[in-house]
C-alpha angles and dihedrals in degrees: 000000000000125000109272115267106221121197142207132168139143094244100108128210094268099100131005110280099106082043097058082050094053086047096057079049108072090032092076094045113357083200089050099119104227121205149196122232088162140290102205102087105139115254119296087343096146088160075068109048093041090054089044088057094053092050092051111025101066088053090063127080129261109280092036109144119207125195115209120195120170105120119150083173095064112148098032144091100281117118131254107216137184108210130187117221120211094255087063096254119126129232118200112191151117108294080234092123091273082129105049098107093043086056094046099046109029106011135230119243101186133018125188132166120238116258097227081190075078125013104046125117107268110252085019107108105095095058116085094177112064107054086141084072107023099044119357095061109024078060090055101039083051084053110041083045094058092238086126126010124232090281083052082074108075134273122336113250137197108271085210079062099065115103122250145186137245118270133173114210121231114250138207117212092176101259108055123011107225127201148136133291098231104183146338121261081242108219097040102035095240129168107240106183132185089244106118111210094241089062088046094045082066089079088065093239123159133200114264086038127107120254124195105232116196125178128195136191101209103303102344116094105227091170143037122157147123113256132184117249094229129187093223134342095268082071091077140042124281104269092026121120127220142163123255144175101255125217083271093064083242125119118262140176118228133167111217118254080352142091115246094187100052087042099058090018096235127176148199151259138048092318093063110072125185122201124189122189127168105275116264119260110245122201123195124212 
């Protein structure tokens, strides 16, 4: 039995175009076992669908293929690339920075665009639209089949070559630790940050404490409050919000049983920034 063929997109389930994809699939292999990381990243969001990956792929077994497609840029010269992560998955996608989380935080060993002379869907060649279907996973369905192996691909490229997004790193002064806020946990409105909780635990915080949260859009302060540091969201009342270590390790701000987001509207990407620093001691005369 072949290696499982995991897919993502922003097309959504509301016509037939994952479907199609399923489709060219099994044609490849009808055993080949097909899966959902999600279709609902929002339109043309690549930020998205590169932090998605890194929150699924490392949870898959070695010879997992995902499949990738969120490319607003289809049809031009930009490159479509298989990549091997360094915990031996593949990832087949437009070298649009989809896979800029993936390279920071689990590293990619070995890089190669895809040959379309062979591995491009039969009776395709006139479509410039639908690489999703036609290329991207036919490719990973060959692969994850066994019908070719990883230098069946293409020609290897330099992984220093791959595209990637800006980041801003999260930063400790010794006094606060100061990052971005990357993405929303989607369904519950939740902060997720790039702060990893290593960095956060230099402030000497514990859980059960008060952290002053503050939250910025560029230049312009939306939040300021003291919030618990909670172990999970059961520590604190229904409504409440707290900050947490999220299933990432890294530090987030939820309101129980709320959206945070939606209650404060708060954003993401590199021009909202979040600080914690252990809450001030007030003394009271």
């Amino acid at each position: 039995m072949g290696n499982a063929l995991v897919l993502q997109s922003d097309f959504g389930m509301a016509d037939g175009a994952v479907s199609a994809m399923y489709g060219v699939a099994l044609g490849v292999d009808p055993t080949l076992r097909v899966f959902d990381l999600t279709h609902d990243i929002p339109q043309y969001d690549i930020w998205e669908a590169s932090y998605r990956l890194i929150q699924t792929i490392a949870y898959w077994p070695a010879g997992t293929v995902f499949v990738s497609v969120v490319d607003p840029g289809v049809g031009s010269d930009r490159r479509s690339v298989v990549v091997r992560t360094g915990g031996d998955q593949f990832v087949v996608t437009p070298d649009n920075g989809t896979l800029t989380h993936v390279k920071r935080m689990m590293g990619i060993t070995e890089a190669r665009v895809i040959d379309e002379t062979v591995n491009r869907l039969p009776g395709s060649g006139a479509s410039y639209t639908f690489h999703g279907r036609d290329v991207y996973v036919y490719t990973g369905a060959r692969l994850a089949a066994g019908v070719i192996d990883y230098a069946g691909v293409g020609p290897q490229v330099p992984t220093d070559s791959l595209v990637e997004l800006p980041v801003i790193p999260s930063v400790y002064d010794g006094e606060r630790v100061s990052g971005t806020i990357d993405v929303l946990d989607v369904r519950f409105g939740s902060l997720w940050t790039n702060i990893p909780r290593s960095q956060f635990e230099l402030l000497g915080v514990h859980q059960g404490d008060r952290v002053e949260v503050t939250i910025q859009s560029d230049t312009r302060t939306v939040y300021r409050n003291l919030l618990a540091y909670a172990h999970s969201f059961a520590d604190v009342y229904v409504g409440e919000p707290l900050v947490y270590v999220n299933s990432l390790d890294c530090m987030a701000v939820a309101i129980n049983q709320g959206s945070f987001a939606r209650a404060y509207g708060i954003g993401t990407g590199t021009g909202w920034k979040l600080s914690l620093r252990r809450a001030p001691r007030i003394v009271y005369e």
